[in-house]
Structure formats: structure tokens, C-alpha cells
GUVO-954469 format. One line per 8 residues: number of its first residue (from 1); for each residue x, y, z of N, C-alpha, C. Coordinates in steps of 0.05 Angstrom, whole numbers. Last residue first. Example, Ala and Ser with C-alpha at 12.3 -4.5 7.8 and 13.67 -1.06 7.14 Angstrom:
2
2	257/-45/142/273/-21/143/258/1/157; 264/-114/156/246/-90/156/264/-66/156
END
This chain:
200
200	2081/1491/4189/2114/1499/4176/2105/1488/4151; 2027/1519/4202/2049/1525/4215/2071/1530/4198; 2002/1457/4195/1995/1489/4182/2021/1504/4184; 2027/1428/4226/2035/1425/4204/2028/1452/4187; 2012/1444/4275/2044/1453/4267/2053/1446/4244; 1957/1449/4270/1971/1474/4283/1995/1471/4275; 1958/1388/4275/1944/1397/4248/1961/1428/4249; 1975/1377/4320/1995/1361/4303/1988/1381/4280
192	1923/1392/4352/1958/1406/4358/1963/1395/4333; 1873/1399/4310/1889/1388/4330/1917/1398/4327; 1824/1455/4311/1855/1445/4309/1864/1425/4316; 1752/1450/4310/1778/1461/4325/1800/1436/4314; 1689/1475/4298/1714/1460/4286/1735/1468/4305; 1633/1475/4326/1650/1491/4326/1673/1472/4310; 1568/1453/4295/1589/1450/4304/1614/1466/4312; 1495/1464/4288/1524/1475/4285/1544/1472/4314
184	1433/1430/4276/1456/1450/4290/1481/1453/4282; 1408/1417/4239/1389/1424/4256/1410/1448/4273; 1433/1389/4196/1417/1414/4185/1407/1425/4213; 1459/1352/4217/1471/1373/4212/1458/1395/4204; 1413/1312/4205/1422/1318/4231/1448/1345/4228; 1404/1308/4161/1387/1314/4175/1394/1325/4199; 1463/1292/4141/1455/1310/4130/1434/1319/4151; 1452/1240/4170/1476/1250/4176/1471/1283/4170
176	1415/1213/4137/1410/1211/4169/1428/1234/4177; 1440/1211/4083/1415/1221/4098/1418/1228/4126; 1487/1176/4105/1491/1209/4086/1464/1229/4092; 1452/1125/4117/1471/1142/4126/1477/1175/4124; 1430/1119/4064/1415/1126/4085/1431/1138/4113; 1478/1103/4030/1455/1128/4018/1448/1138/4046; 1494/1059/4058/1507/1076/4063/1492/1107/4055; 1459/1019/4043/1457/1038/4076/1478/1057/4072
168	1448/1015/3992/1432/1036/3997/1430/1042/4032; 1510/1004/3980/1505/1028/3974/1474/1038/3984; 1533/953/3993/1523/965/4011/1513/998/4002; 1559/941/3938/1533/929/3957/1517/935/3968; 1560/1001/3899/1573/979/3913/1549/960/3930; 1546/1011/3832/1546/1014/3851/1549/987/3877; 1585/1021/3774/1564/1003/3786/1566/1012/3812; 1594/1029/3695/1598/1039/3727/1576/1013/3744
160	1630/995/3656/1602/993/3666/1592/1005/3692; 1683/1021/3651/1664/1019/3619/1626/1016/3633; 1710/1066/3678/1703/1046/3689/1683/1034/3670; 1778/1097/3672/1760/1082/3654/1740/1057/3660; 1810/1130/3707/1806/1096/3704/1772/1095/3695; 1855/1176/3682/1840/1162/3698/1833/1140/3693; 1911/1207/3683/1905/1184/3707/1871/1173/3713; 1897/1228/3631/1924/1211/3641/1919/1194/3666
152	1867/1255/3649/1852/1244/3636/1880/1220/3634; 1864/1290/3723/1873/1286/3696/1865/1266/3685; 1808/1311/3745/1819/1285/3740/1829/1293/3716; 1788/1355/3801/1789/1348/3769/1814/1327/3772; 1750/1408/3835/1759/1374/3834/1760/1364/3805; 1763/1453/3879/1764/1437/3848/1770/1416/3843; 1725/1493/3921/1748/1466/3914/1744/1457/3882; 1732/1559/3916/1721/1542/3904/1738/1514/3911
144	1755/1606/3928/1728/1600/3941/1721/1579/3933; 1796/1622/3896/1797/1607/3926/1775/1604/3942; 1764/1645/3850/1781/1609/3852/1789/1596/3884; 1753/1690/3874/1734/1673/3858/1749/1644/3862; 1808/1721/3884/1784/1703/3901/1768/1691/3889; 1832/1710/3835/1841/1695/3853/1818/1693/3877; 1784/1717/3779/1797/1721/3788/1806/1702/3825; 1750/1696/3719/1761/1690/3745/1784/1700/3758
136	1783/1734/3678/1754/1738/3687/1741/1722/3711; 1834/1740/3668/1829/1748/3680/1801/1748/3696; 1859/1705/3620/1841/1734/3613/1834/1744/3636; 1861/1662/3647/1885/1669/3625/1874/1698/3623; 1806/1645/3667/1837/1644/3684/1857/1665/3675; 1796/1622/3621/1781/1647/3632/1798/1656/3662; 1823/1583/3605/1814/1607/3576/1807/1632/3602; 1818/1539/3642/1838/1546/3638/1833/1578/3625
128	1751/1544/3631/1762/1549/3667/1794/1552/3656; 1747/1518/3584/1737/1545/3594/1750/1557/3614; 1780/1472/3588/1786/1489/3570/1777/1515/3572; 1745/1444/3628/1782/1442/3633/1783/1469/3617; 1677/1452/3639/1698/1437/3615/1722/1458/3622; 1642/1457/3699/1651/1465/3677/1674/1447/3663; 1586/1447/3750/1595/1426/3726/1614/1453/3705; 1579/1453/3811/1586/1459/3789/1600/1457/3770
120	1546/1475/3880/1567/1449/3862/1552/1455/3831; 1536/1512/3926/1539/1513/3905/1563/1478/3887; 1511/1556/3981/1522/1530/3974/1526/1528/3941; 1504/1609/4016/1503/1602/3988/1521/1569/3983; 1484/1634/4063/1493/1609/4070/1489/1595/4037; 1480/1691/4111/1473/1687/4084/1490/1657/4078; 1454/1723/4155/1471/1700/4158/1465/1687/4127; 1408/1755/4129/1418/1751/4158/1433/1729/4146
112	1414/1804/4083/1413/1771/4086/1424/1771/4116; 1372/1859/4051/1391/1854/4076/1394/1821/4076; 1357/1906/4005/1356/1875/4010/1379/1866/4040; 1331/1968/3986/1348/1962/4000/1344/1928/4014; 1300/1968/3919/1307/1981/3945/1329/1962/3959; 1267/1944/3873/1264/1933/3898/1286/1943/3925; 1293/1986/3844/1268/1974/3838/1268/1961/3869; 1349/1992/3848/1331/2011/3843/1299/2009/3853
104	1373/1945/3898/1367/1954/3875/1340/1981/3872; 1424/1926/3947/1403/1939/3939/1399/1943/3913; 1450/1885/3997/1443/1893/3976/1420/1909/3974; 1496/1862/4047/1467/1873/4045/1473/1886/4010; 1487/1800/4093/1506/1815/4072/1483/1839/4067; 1530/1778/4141/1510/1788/4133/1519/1805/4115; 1575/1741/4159/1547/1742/4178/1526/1747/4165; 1604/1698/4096/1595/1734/4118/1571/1722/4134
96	1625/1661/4059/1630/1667/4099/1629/1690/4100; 1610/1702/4006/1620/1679/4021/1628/1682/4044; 1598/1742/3980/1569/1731/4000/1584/1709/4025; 1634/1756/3949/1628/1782/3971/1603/1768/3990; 1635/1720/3908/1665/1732/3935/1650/1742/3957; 1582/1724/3887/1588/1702/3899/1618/1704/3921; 1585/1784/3867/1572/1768/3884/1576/1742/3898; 1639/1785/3831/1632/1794/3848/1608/1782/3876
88	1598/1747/3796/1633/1729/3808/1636/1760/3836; 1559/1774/3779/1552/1755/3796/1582/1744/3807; 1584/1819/3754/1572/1825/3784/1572/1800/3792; 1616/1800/3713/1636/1816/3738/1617/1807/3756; 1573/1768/3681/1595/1761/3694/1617/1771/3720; 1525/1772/3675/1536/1793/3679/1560/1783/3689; 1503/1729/3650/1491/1748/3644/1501/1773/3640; 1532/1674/3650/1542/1693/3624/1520/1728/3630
80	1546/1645/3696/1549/1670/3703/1554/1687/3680; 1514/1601/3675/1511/1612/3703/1513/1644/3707; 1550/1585/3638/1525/1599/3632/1508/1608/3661; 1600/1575/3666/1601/1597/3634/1576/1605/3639; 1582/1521/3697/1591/1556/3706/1588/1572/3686; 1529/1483/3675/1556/1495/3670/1560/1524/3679; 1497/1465/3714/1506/1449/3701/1535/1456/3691; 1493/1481/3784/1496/1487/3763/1511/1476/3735
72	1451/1476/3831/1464/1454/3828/1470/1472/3790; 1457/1519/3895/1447/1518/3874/1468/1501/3852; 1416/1528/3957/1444/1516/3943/1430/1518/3917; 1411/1579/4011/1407/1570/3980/1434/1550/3969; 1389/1600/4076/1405/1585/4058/1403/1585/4028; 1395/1641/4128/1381/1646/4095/1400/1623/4067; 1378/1634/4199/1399/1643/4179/1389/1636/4151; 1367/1647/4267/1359/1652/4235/1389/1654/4223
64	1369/1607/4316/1387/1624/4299/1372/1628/4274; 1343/1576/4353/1331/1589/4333/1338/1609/4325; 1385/1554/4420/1366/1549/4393/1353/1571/4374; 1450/1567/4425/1430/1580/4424/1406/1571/4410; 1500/1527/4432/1473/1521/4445/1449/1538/4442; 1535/1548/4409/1547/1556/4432/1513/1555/4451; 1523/1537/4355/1548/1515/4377/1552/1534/4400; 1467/1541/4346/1486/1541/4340/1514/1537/4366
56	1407/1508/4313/1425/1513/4334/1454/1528/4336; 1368/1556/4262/1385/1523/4284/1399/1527/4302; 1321/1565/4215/1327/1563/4240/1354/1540/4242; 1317/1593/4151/1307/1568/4163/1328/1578/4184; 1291/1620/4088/1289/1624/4120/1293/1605/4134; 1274/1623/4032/1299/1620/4039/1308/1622/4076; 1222/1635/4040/1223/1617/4023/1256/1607/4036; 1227/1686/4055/1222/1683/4076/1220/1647/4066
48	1280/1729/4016/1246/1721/4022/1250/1703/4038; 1333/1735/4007/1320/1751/4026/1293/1737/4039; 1342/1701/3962/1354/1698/3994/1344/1710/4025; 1322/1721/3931/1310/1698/3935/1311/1693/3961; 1345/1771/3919/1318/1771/3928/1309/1746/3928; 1401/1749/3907/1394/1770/3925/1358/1768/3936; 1386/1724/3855/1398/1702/3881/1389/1724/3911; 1366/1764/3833/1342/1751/3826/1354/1724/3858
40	1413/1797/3821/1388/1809/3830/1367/1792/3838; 1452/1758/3786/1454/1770/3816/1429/1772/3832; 1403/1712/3751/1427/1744/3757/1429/1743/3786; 1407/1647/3730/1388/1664/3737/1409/1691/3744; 1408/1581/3719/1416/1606/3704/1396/1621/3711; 1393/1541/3756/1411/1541/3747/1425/1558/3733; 1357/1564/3807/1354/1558/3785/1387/1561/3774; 1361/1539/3884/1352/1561/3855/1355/1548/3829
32	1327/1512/3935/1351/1500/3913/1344/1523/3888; 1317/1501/4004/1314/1519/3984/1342/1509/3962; 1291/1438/4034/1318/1462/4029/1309/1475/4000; 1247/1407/4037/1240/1438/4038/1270/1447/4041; 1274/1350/4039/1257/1368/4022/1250/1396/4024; 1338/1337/4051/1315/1349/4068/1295/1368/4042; 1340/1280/4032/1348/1283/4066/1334/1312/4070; 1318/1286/3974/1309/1272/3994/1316/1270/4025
24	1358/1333/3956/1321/1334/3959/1318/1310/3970; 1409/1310/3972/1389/1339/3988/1355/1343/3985; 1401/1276/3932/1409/1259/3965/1403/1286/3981; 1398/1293/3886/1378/1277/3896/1386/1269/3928; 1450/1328/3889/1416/1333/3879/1398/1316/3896; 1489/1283/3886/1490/1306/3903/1457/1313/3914; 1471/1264/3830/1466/1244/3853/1471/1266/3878; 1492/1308/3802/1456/1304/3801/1454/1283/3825
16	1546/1306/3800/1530/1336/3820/1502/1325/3816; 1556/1255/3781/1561/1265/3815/1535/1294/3819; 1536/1273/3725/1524/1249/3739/1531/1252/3776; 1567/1325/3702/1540/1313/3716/1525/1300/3736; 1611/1293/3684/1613/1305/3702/1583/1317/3721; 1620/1259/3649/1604/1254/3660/1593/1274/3689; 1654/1273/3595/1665/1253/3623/1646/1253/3650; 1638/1314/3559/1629/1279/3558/1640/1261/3578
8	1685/1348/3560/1666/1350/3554/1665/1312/3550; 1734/1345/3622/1738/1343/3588/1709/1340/3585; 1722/1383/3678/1738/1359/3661/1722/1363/3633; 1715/1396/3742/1719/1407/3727/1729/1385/3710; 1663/1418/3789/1674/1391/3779/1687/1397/3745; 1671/1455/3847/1672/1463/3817/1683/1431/3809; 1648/1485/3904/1651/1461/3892/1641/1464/3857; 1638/1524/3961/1632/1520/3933/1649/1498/3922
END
């Protein structure tokens, strides 16, 4: 998960919508939800067969099932104003599991094979501090999240943004790259040096 966090009107947007467009075009049929929707509704999206896609996985097995969703949210507050415990509950309890399982009254018992919630997300410094302070994010919730924020002290004021020369090979790159990661899975491993800095 991925939280862009800063002062109202600093554009914060503009990254998570270019994000947007570089998944719907490297791979059109990834499943993408709705920006304000409940627990109940991510649960039974995940399940359906809409959310279903195959790959390899690093120990060469082809046609792993597993149940993706990313979802591009303008502002966290309204994301999660429905029910706030369940869905911040929800989102801890989905993260890196094999499998998760839910149920409701109405639609019964929901199972996710290999459940794979992606997420980038636009909130204002002042909420995310306010809701910290009160408890309503709590420490897993926040350690599930990178946060990326610019003090306003250090930033650089670009008046005409612009993009670089080479920006539409590099676009196609990120593509190409994305395509190709969608098919299989990597194992990650340590380097020694990384092991002893972890370490001390």
C-alpha cells in the first residue's frame, strides 16, 4: 500500500492518476475497484471470477490462481468513512496472506485464494496527523503503508512542470516491465552486506 500524503492543493493526485493510466494501459483487464465502496462489497469483488488471474510462481509452477484488486483512492478519510474499524481492520488482515476468508449474513461464507490488494492514496498531512492522535489508524494500519510526503520546507516549487525527453521510452519501458511481471513471480533474496546492515 502506498499513501501520498501533503498539504491540500499540492497535487497529490496528479502521481496516483499517472500510476492509473500506466496500469490501464500495460495491462487492461487488471481488476481496479471503486474509490468509495465497504468492506463487504472489496470481499465479494475479490472473490468473483472478475478478480481471477493466473502465474507463475518462482518455484516454476505455471497457473497459480491468485485474486488481485488495486484500488486508486483519492482521499483515504472517504474510503474508509463508512465503517472505519472494519475496513482498516480489513485491509491489516488481507495484507501478505495466502488466504483469507470472510463471511456475511446475506452472501454466506467468501474464501480469497491468494488475495493481492494493491492500493495508492491521496490524503491531507492534517487528517493522517488528527487520526493518528485519536487512535483510529492504528500501528498496523500505518506499517502497511509507505508514506510518501514532502515537507513543504523542502520543497521545490516547479511553477511549469514538464516532462523529460525521453519520457515516452521510458513510459514504454515501465510498460513492458509491468507486463512482464504480471505473468510470474520472483523470489527476493538478501545480499550478505544487506543481512548485516539489517542486523546492526
Amino acid at each position: 500500500y502506498t499513501a501520498l500524503i501533503g498539504e491540500a492543493g499540492n497535487r497529490k493526485s496528479y502521481p496516483k492518476d499517472q500510476i492509473r493510466a500506466l496500469i490501464e494501459e500495460a495491462l487492461p483487464d487488471h481488476p481496479i475497484g471503486a474509490d468509495i465502496t465497504t468492506r463487504d462489497d472489496l470481499v465479494k469483488t475479490m472473490c468473483s471470477e472478475e478478480c481471477e488471474r493466473a502465474f507463475r510462481n518462482a518455484e516454476g509452477v505455471e497457473g497459480v490462481i491468485y485474486h488481485p484488486l488495486t484500488l486508486f483512492i483519492n482521499e483515504l478519510k472517504h474510503f474508509i468513512s463508512y465503517n472505519p474499524s472494519s475496513m482498516i481492520s480489513f485491509i491489516v488482515d488481507i495484507y501478505d496472506r495466502d488466504y483469507f476468508k470472510g463471511s456475511t449474513i446475506k452472501r454466506g461464507r467468501e474464501e480469497i485464494d491468494k488475495p493481492c490488494l494493491n492500493i495508492v492514496a491521496c490524503e491531507n498531512t492534517d487528517w493522517l496527523i488528527y487520526t493518528l492522535k485519536i487512535g483510529l489508524i492504528t500501528g498496523g494500519f500505518s506499517r502497511r503503508f509507505i508514506v510518501v510526503y514532502e515537507p513543504e520546507d523542502n520543497a521545490v516549487i516547479i511553477p511549469r512542470p514538464y516532462l523529460p525527453e525521453n519520457s515516452k521510452l521510458l513510459w514504454e519501458r515501465m510498460i513492458s516491465h509491468l507486463r512482464n511481471i504480471q505473468q510470474q513471480a520472483r523470489r527476493y533474496e538478501w545480499e550478505p552486506s544487506a543481512i548485516r546492515m539489517f542486523d546492526e
